[in-house]
C-alpha positions in Angstrom: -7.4 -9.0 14.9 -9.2 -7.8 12.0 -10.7 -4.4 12.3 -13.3 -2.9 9.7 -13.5 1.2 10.5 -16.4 2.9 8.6 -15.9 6.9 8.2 -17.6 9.6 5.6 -21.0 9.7 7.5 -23.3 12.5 8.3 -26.0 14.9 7.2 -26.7 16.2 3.8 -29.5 17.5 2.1 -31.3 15.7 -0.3 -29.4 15.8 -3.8 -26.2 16.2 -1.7 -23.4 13.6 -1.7 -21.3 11.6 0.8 -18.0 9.3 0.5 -17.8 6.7 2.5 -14.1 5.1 3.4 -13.7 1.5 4.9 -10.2 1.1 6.4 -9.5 -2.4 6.8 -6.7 -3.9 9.3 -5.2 -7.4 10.5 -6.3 -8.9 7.0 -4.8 -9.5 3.6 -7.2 -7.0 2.5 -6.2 -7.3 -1.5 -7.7 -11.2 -0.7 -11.3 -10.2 0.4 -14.4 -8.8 -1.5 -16.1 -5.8 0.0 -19.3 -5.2 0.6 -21.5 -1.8 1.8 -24.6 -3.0 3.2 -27.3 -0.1 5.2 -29.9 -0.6 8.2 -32.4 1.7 8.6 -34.6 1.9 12.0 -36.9 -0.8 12.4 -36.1 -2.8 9.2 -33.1 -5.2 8.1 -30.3 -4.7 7.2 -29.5 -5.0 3.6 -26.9 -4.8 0.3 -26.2 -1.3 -1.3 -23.0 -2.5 -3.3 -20.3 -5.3 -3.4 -16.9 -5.2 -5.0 -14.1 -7.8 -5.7 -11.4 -8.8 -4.7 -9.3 -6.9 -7.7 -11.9 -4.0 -7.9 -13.0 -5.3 -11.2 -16.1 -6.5 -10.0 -18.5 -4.1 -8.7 -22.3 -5.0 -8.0 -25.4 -2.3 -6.9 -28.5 -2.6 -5.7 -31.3 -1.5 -8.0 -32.0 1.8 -5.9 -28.9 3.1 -5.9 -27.7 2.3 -9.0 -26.1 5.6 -11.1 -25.9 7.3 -7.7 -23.8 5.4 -5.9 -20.2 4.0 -6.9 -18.2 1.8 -5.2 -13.9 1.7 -5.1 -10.9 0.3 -3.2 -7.5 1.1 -3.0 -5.5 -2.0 -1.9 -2.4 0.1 -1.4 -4.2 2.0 1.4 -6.7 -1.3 2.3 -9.7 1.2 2.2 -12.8 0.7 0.2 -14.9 3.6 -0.6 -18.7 4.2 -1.8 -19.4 7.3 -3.2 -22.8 8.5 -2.8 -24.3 11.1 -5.1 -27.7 12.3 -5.5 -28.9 11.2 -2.3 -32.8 10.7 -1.2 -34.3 10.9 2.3 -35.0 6.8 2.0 -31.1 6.3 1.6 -30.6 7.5 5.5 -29.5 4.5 7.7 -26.6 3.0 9.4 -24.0 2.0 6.7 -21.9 -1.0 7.3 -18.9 -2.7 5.6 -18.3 -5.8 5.7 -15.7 -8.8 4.2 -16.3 -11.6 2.2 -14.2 -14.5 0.7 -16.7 -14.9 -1.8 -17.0 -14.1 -5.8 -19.0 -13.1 -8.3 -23.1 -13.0 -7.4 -22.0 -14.4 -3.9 -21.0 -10.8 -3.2 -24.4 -9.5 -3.0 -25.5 -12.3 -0.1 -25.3 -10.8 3.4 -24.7 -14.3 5.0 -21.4 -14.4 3.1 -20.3 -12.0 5.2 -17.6 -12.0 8.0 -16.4 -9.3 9.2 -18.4 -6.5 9.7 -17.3 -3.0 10.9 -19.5 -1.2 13.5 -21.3 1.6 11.1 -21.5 5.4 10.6 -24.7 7.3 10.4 -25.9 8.8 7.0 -29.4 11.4 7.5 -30.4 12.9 4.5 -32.6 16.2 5.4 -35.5 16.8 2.2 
């Protein structure tokens, strides 16, 4: 049974930072892409970063490029997103999710599988 555990979550300030962790379990995680996607209230949700398989491959979304950055550990089957500088309009629900897919494919949300069930982020301006 594959199990996706988000963890890092909370409130900060604005200009604070967060770290995520994803732990991942009842996959071969080191096969699967990871992706961080964020939801906030009343609008979809959608991609904040992406990385491969081999963590050589990492992909952003324009508005959090330079703040965020995204890593895994595939000794530990845990991805993290750090999350630096943060703004009141990064708040939301942040999911992680896993993906078969390569390359640009990482950045679609229908390429998705499976998805962990989310941990709050409220940044306070």
């Amino acid at each position: 049974q594959v199990q996706l555990v988000e963890s890092g979550g909370g409130l900060v300030q604005a200009g604070g930072s967060l770290r995520l962790s994803c732990a991942a379990s009842g996959l071969t995680f080191s096969n699967y892409g990871i992706g961080w996607f964020r939801q906030a209230p009343g609008k979809e949700r959608v991609f904040v970063a992406a990385i491969g398989w081999s963590g050589v491959d990492t992909y952003y979304a324009d508005s959090v490029k330079g703040r965020f950055t995204i890593s895994r550990d595939n000794a530990e089957d845990t991805v993290y997103l750090q999350m630096n500088s943060l703004k009141p309009e990064d708040a939301a629900v942040y999911y992680c999710a896993t993906t078969l897919a390569t390359g640009s494919y990482l950045l679609t949300r229908n390429n998705y599988g499976y998805w962990g069930q989310g941990t709050q982020v409220t940044v306070s301006s």
